[in-house]
N, CA, C and O of each residue as an XYZ file, in Angstrom:
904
protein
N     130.887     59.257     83.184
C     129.548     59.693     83.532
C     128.576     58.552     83.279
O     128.527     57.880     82.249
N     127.652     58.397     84.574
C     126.820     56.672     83.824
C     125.910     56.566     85.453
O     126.091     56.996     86.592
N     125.132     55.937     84.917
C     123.762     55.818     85.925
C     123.101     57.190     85.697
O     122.483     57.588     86.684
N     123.087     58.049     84.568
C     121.793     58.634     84.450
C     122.069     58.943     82.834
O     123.002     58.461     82.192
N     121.001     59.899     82.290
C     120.744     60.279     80.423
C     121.800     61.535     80.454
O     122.487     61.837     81.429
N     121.790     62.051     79.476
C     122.508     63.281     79.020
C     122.118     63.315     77.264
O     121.925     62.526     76.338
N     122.156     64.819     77.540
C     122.166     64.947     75.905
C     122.936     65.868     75.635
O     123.843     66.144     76.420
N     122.723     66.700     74.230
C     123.799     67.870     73.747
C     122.726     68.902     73.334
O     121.615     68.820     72.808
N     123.602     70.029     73.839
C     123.310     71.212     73.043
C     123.976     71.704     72.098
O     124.490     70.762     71.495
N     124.261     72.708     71.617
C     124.518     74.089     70.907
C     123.900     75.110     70.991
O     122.856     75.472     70.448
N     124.751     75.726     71.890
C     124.801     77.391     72.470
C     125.359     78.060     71.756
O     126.465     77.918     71.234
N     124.305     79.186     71.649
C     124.985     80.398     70.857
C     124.786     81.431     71.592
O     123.665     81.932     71.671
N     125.878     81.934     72.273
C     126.386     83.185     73.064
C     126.692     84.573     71.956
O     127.606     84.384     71.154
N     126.234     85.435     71.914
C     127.153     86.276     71.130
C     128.016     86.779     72.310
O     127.904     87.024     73.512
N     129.346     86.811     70.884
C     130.365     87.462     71.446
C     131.800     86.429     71.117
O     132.938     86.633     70.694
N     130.944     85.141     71.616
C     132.067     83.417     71.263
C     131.177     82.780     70.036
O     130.198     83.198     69.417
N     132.026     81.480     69.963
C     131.901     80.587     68.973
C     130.666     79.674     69.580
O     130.586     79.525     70.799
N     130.064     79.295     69.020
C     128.606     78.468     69.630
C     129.313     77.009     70.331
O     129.974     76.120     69.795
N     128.835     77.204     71.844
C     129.401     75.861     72.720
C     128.461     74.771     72.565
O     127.261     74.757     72.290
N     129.294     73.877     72.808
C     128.515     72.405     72.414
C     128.476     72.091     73.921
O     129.585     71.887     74.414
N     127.390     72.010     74.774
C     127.178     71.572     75.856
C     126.541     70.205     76.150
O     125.508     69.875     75.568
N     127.054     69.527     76.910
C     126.733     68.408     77.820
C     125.905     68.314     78.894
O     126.535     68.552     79.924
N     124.516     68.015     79.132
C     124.042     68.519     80.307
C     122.996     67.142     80.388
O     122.753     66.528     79.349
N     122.358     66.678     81.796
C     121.151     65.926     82.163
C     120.559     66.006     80.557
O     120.742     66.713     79.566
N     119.677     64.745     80.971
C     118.460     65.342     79.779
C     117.216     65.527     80.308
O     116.272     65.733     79.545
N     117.067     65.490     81.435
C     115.561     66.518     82.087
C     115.756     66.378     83.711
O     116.894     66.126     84.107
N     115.145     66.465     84.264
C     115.078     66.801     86.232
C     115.203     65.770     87.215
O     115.577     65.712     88.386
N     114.571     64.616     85.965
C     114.400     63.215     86.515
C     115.760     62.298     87.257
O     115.780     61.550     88.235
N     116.654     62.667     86.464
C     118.135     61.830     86.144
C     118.341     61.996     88.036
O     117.569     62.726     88.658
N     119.148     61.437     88.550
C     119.782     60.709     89.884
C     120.833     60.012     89.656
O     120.732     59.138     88.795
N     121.871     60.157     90.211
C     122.928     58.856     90.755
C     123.532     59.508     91.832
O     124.072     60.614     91.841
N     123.365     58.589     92.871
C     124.176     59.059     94.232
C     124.382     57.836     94.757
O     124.153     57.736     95.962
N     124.741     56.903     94.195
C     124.847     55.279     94.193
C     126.012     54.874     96.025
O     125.914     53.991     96.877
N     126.929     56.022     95.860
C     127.913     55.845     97.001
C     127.457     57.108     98.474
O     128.035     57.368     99.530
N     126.685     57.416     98.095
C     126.322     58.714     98.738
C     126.897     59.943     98.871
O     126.425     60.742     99.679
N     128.015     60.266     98.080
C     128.669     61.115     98.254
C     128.089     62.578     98.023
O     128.691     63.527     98.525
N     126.890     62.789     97.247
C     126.084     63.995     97.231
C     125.175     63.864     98.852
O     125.132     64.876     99.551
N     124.733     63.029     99.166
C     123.939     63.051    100.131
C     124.884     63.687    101.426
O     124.454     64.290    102.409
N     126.015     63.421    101.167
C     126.609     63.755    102.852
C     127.317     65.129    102.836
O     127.785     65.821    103.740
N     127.205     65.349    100.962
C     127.628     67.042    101.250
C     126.024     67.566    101.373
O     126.125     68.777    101.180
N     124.726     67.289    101.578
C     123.526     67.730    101.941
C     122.910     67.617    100.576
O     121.946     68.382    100.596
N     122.976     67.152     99.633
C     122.472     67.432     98.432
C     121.286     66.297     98.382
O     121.458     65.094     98.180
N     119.934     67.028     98.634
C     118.906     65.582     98.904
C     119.012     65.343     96.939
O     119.725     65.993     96.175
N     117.914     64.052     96.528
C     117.702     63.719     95.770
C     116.850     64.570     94.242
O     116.893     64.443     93.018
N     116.295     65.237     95.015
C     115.197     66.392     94.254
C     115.984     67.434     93.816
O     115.732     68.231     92.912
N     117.323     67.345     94.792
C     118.368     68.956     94.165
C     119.625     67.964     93.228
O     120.756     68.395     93.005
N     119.178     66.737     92.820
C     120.777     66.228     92.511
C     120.314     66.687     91.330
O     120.728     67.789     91.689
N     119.958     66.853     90.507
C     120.193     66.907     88.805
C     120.169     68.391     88.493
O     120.299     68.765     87.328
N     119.977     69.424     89.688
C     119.759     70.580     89.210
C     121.204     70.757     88.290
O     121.376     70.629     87.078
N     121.985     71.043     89.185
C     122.970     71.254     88.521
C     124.029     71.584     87.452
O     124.946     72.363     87.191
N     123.107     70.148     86.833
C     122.914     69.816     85.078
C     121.939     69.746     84.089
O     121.664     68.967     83.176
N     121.324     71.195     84.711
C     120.487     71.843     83.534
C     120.846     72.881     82.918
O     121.567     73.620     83.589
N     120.565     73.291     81.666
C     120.832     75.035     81.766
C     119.527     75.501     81.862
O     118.504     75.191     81.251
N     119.801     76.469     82.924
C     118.794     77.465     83.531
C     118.949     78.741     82.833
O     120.075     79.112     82.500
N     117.424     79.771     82.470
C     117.642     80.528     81.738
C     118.545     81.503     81.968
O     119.127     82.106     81.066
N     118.792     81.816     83.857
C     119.334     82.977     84.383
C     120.985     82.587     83.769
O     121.577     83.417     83.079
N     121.597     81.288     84.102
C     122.828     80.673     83.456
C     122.920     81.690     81.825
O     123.840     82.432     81.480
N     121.730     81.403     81.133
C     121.721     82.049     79.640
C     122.042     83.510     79.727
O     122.897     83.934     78.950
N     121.246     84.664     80.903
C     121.584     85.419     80.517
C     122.929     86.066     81.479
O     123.326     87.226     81.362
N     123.543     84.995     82.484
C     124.848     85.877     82.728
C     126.007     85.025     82.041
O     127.120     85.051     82.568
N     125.780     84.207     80.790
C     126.572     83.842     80.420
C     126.338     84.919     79.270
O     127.407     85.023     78.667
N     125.400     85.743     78.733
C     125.415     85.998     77.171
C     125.889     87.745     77.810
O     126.034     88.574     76.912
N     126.078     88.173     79.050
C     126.680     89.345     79.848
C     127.798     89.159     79.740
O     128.485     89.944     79.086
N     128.344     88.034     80.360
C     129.990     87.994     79.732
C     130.743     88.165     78.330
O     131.817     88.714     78.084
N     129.933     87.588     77.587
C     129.689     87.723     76.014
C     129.996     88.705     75.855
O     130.903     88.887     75.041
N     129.469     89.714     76.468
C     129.444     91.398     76.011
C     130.898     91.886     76.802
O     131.584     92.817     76.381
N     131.082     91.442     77.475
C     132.106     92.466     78.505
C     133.796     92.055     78.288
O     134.459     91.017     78.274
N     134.040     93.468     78.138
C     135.651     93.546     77.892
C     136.600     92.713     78.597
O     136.856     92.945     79.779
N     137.100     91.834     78.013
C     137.681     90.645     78.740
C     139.437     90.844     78.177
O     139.919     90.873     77.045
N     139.937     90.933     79.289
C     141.877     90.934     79.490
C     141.889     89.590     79.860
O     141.111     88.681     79.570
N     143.010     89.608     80.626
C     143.481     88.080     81.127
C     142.842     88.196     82.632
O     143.295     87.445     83.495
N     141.726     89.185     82.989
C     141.141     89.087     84.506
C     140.524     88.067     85.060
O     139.598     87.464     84.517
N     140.990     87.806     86.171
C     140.569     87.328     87.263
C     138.640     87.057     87.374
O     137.809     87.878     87.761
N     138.439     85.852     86.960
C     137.067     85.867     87.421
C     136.377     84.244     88.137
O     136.578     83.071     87.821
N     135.603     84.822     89.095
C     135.047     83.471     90.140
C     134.203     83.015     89.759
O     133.535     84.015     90.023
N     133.407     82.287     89.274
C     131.489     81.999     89.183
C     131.449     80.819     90.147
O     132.013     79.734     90.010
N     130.441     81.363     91.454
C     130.020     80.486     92.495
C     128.774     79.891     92.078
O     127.865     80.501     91.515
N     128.779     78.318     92.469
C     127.901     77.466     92.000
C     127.074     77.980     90.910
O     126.132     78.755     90.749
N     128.135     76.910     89.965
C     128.574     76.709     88.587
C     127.661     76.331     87.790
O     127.526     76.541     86.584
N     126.923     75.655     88.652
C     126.660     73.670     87.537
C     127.391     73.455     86.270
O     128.526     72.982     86.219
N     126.592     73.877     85.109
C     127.043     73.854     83.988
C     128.705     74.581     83.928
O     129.706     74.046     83.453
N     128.600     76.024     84.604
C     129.768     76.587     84.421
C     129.544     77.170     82.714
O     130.523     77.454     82.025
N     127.979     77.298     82.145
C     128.400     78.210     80.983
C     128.735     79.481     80.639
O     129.043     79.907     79.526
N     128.620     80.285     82.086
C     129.412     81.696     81.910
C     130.709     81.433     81.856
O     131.374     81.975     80.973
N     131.325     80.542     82.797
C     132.738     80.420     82.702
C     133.149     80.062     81.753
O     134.140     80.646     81.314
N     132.501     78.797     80.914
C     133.119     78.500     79.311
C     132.901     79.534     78.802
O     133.601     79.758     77.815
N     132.026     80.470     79.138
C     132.210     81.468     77.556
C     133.372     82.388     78.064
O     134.103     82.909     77.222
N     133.560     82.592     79.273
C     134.658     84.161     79.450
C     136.008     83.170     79.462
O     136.960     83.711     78.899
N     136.287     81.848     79.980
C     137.112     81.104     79.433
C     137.600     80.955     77.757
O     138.774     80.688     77.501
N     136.834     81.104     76.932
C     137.340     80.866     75.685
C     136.914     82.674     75.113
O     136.524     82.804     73.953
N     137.010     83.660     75.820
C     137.524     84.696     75.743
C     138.538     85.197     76.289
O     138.731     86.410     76.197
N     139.862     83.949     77.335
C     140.499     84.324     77.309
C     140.896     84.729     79.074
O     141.961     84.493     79.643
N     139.932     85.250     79.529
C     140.046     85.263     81.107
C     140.278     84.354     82.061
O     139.793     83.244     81.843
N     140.955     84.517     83.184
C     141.422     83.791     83.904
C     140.203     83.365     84.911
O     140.059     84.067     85.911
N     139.221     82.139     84.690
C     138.017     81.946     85.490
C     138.364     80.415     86.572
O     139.172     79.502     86.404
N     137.657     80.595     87.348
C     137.670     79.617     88.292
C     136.518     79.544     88.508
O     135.919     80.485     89.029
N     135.763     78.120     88.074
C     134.531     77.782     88.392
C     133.813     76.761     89.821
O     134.321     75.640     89.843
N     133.163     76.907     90.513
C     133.407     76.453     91.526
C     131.758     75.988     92.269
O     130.960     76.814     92.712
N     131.592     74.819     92.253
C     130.092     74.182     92.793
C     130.841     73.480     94.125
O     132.006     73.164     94.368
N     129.725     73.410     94.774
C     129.452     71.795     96.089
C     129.100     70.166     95.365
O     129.188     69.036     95.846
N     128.612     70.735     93.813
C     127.979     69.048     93.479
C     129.400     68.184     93.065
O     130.466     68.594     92.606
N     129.118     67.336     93.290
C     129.983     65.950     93.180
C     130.552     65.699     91.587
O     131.642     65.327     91.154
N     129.172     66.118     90.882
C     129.535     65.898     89.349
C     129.778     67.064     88.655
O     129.791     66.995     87.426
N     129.983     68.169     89.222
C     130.183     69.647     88.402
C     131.340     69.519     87.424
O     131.407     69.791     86.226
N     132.328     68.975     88.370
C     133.571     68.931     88.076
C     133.428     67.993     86.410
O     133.396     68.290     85.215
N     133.376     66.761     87.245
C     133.174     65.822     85.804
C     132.115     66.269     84.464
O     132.318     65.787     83.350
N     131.022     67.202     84.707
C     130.780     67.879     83.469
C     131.533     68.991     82.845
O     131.780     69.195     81.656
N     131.765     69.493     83.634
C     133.173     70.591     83.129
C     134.256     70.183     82.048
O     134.708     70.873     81.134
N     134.484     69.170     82.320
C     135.879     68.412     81.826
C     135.026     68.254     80.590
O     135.307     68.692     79.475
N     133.954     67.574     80.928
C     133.930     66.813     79.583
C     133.081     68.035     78.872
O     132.230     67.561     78.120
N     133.076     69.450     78.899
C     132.559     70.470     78.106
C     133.757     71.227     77.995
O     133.635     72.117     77.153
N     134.816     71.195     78.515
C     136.248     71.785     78.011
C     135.936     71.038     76.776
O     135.498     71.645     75.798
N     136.140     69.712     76.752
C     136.549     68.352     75.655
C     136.144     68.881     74.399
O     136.710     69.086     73.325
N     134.778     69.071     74.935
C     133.529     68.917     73.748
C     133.719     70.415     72.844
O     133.081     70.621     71.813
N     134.760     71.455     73.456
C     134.870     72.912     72.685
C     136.230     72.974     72.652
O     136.709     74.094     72.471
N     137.057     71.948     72.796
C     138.234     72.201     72.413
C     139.365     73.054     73.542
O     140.490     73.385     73.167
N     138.779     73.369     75.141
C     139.388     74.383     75.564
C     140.316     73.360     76.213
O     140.352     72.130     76.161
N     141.150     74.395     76.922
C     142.090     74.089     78.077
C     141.779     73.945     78.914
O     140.716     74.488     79.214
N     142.662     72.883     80.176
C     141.809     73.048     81.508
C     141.453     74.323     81.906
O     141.795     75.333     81.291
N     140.617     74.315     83.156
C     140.083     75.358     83.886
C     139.989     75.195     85.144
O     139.826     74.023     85.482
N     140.040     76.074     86.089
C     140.466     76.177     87.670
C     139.296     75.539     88.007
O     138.554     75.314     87.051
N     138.867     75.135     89.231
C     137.770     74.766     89.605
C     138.199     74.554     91.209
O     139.184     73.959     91.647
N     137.267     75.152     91.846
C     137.205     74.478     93.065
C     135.660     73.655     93.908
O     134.608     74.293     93.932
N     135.701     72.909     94.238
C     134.790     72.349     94.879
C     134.525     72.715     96.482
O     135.360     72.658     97.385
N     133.151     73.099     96.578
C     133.180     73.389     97.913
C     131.604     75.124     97.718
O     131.129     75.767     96.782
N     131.430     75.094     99.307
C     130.191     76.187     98.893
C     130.319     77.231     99.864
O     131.389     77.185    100.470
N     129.479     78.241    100.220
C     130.059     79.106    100.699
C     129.248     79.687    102.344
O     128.769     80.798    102.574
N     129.337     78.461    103.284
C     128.981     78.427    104.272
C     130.484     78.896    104.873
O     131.506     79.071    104.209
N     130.317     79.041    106.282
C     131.910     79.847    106.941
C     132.684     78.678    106.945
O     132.224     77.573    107.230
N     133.926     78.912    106.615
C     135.056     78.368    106.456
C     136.041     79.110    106.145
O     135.921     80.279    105.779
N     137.409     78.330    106.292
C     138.984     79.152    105.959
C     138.584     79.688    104.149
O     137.837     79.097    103.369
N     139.471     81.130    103.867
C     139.340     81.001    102.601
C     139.827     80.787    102.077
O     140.777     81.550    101.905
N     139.764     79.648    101.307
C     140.349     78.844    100.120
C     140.429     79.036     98.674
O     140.719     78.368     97.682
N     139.895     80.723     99.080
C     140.125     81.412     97.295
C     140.895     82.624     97.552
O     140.788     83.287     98.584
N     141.553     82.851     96.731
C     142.139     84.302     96.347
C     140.827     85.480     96.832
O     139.610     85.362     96.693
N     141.502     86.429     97.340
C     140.378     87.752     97.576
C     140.800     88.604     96.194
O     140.099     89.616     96.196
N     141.452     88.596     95.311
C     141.220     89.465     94.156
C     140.717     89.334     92.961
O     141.170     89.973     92.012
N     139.656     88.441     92.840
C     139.218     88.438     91.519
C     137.768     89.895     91.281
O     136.788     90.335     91.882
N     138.696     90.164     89.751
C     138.101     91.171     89.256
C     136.260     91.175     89.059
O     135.505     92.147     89.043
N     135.922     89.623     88.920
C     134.766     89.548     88.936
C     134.067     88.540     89.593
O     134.258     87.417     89.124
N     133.142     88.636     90.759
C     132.605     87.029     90.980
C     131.381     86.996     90.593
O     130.596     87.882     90.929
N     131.046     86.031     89.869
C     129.600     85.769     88.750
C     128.948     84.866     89.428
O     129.748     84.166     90.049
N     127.428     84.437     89.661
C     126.882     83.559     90.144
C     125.457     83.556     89.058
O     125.319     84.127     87.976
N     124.592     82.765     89.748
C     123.123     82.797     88.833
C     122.444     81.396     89.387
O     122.884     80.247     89.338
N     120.811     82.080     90.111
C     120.547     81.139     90.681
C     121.023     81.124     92.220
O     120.388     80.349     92.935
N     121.506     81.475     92.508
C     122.169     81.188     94.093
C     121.126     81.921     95.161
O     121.535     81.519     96.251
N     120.347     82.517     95.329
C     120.161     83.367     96.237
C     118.203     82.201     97.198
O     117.173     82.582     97.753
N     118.677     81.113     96.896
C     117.487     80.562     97.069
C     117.555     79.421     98.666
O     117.113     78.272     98.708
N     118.259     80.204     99.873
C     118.058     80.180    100.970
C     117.811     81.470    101.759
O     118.120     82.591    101.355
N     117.339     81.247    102.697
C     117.113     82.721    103.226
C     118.905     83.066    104.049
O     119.042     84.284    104.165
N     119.847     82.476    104.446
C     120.620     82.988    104.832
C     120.477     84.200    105.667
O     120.450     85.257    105.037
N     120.400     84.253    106.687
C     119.775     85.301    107.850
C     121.498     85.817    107.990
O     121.735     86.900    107.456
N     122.166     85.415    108.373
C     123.837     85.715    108.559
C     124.878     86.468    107.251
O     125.947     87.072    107.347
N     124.018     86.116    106.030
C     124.833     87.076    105.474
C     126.531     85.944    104.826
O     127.635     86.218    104.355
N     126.020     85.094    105.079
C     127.144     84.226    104.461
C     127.603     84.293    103.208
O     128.802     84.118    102.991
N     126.491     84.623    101.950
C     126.939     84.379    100.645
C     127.850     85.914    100.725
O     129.041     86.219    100.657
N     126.485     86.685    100.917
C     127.425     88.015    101.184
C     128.898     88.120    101.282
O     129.773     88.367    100.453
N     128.905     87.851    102.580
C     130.435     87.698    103.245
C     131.648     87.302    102.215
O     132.628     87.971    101.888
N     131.136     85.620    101.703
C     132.214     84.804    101.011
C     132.146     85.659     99.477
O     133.103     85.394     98.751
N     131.390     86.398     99.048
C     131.585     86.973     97.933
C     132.264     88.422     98.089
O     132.947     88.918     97.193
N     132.065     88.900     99.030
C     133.114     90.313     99.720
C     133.955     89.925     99.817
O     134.846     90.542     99.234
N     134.354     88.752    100.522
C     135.759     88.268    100.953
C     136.601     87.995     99.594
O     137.796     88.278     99.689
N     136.184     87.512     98.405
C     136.638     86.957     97.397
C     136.606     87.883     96.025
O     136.833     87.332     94.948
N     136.299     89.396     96.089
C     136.170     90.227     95.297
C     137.303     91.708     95.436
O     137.328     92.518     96.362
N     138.053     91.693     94.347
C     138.872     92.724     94.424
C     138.651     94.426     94.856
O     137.703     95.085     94.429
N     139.275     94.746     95.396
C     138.628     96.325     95.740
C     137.940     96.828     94.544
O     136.746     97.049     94.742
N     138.402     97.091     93.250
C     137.918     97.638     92.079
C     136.986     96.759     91.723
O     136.329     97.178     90.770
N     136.553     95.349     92.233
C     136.221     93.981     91.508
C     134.500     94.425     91.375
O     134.240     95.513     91.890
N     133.830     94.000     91.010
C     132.533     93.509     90.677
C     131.947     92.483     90.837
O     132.455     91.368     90.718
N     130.327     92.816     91.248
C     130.105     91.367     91.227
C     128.259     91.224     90.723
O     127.347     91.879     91.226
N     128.123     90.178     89.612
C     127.538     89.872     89.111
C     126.197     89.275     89.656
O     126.723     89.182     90.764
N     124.729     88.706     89.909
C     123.885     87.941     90.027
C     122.929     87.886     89.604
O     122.115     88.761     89.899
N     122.530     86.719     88.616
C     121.432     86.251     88.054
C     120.326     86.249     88.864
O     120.982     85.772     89.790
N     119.209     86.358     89.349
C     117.966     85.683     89.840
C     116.944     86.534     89.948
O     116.782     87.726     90.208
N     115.763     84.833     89.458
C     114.666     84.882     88.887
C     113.781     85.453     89.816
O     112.848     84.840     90.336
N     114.083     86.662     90.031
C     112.892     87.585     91.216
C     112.560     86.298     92.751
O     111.480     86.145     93.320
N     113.650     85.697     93.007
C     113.453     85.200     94.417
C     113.168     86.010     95.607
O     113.541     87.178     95.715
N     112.631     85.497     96.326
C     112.246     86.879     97.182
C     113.053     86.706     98.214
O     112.568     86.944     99.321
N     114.302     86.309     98.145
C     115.602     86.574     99.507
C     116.302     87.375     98.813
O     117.491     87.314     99.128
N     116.048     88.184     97.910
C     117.073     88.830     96.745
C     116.912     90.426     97.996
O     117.952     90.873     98.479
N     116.006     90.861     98.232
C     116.082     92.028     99.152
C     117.552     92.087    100.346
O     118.434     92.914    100.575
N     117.186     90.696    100.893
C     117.655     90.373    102.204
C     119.697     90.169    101.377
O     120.758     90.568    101.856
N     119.539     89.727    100.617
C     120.958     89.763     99.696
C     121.905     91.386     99.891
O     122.937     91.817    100.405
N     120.660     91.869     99.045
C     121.248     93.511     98.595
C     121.514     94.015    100.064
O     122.505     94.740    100.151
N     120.752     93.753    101.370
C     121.050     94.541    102.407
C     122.572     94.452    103.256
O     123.284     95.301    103.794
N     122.682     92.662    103.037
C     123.880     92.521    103.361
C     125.289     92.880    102.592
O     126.345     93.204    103.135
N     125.021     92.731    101.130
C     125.967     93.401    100.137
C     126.140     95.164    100.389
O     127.141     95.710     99.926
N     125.166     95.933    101.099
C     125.167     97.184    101.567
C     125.912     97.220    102.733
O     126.752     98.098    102.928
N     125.668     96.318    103.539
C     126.273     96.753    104.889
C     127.525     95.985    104.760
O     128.109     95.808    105.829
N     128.294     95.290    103.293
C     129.686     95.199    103.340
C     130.196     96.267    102.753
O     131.406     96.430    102.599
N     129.253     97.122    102.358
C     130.115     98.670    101.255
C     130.212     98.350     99.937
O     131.113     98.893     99.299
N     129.142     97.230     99.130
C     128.698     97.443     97.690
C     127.400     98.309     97.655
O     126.499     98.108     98.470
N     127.318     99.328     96.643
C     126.228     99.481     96.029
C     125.768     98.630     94.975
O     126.536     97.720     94.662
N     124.407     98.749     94.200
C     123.910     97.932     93.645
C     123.132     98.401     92.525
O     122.363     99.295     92.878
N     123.058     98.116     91.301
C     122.622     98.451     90.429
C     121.605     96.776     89.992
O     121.862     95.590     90.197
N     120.380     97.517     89.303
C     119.100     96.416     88.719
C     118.557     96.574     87.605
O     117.950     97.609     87.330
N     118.734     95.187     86.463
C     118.182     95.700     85.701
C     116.649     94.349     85.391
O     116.643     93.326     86.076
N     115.961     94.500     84.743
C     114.957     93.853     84.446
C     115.268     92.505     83.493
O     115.897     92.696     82.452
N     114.886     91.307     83.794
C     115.336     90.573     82.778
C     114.143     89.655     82.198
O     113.256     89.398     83.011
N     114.017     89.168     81.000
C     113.063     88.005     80.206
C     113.322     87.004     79.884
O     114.166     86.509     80.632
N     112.996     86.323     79.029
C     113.594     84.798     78.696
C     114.261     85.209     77.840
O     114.147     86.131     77.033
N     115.256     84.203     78.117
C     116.851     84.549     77.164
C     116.183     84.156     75.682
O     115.263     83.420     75.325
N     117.168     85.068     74.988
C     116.748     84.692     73.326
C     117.141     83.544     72.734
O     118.321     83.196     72.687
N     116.062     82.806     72.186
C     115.606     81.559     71.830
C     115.501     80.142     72.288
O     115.652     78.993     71.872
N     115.077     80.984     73.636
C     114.210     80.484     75.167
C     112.149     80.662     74.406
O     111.678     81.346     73.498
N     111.640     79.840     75.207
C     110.088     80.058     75.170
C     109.712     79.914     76.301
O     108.545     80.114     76.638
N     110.715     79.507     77.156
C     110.347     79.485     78.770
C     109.972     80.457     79.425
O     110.899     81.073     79.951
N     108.677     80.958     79.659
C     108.259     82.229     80.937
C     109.217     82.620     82.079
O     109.456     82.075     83.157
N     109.547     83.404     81.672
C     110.723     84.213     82.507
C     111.056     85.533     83.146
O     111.104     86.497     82.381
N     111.255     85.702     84.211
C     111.255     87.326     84.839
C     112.525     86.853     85.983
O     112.828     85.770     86.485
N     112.907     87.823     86.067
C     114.254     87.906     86.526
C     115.122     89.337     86.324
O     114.938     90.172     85.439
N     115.849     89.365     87.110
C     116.862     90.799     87.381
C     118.613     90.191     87.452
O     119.101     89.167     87.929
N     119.213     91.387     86.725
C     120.372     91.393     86.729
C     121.152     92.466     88.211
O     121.259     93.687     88.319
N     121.501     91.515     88.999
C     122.614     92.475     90.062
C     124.030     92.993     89.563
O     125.083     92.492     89.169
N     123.683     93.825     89.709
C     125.736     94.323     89.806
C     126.014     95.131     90.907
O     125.439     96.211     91.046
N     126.812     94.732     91.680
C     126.978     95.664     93.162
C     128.844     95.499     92.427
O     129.415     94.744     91.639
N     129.273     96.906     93.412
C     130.455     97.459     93.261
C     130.583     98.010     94.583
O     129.556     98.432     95.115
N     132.067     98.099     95.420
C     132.317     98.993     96.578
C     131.948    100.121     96.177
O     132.238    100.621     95.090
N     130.984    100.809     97.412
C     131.256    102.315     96.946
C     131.705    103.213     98.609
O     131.583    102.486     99.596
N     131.995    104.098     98.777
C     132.201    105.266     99.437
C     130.984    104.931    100.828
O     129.828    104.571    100.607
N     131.526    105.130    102.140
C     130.673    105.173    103.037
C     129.302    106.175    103.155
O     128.120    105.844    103.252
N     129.815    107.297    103.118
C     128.584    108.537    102.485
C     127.835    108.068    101.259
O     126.637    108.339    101.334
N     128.235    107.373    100.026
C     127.126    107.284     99.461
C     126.323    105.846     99.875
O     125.097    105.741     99.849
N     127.100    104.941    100.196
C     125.726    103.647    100.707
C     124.683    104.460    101.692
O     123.511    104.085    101.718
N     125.075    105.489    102.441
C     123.787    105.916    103.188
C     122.512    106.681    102.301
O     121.281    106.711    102.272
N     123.380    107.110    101.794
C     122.267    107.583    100.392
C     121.330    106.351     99.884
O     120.539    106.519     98.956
């Protein structure tokens, strides 16, 4: 990692052991020296997102925290950090974390390092139409942050229906964006319902924060008309 800053955290999730994270050290940081972010579309102003933690990241990582974890199946689409996945990872679940950025990957690794875990699945790549290159049964697909194109087609939709087990669930962070309507309609007209809850700045955050928790689940044709 080199041509930009980084610093460390310590995260404390309840539920896990406090993660030692690796991330940018503010918005400023850049390297796209070969262009390889630029030609997957990633202008300059979106390269460091990635490698921040964002509060919504805080609170669907401190949701996993809470939730009964087997050896299940779980997706989190564009990752950056991937700190939901380290935490349901070192609870044990089978996660596959998965961004478009160039460097997701290489912070990942080096935040396995930094907590001691095992590798972890990862795929690279985002969720415009294409062959699917993921399993359709994971028990859970987690995201946070994602819903910030208007997507008129229903794409995220789609690739997250396509990639969610019949019984499966699916998770989304975001900070009251206003394509979040246009989301839920298409998650309706694949046969999830949807549940909302209200969210604030994560605890021992001071950052001004409002935001909602999604959980959509298949339900029954008669009741989505309801």
């Amino acid at each position: 990692m080199s041509g930009f800053q980084t610093k460390f955290e310590s995260v404390a999730i309840a539920g896990v052991a406090n993660l030692n994270i690796r991330s940018l050290l503010d918005h400023m940081q850049y390297a796209d020296d070969e262009g390889e972010a630029e030609r997957l579309g990633i202008s300059s102003a979106q390269w460091p997102l990635f490698g921040l933690l964002w509060p919504s990241a805080l609170h669907l990582a401190a949701r996993v925290g809470q939730r009964v974890v087997s050896a299940e199946r779980i997706l989190e689409l564009g990752c950056g950090l991937a700190l939901p996945s380290l935490v349901a990872h070192r609870r044990g679940a089978d996660v596959t974390a998965s961004d478009l950025h160039p460097q997701a990957l290489p912070f990942l690794n080096e935040n396995l390092r930094l907590n001691d875990l095992p590798p972890m699945k990862y795929l690279q790549g985002d969720w415009r139409p294409g062959p699917l290159v993921a399993p359709n049964d994971y028990a859970l697909v987690m995201a946070s942050d994602v819903l910030y194109e208007r997507d008129p087609d229903g794409c995220l939709a789609e690739y997250i229906a396509d990639r969610t087990a019949v019984d499966g669930e699916v998770w989304i962070v975001d900070p009251d964006r206003g394509h979040r309507p246009r989301f839920t309609r298409h998650m309706r007209e694949l046969g999830f319902g949807v549940s909302e809850s209200a969210l604030c700045a994560p605890i021992g955050r001071s950052d001004p924060y409002r935001g909602r928790m999604l959980s959509y689940r298949r339900v029954a044709a008669s009741s989505i008309a309801n």
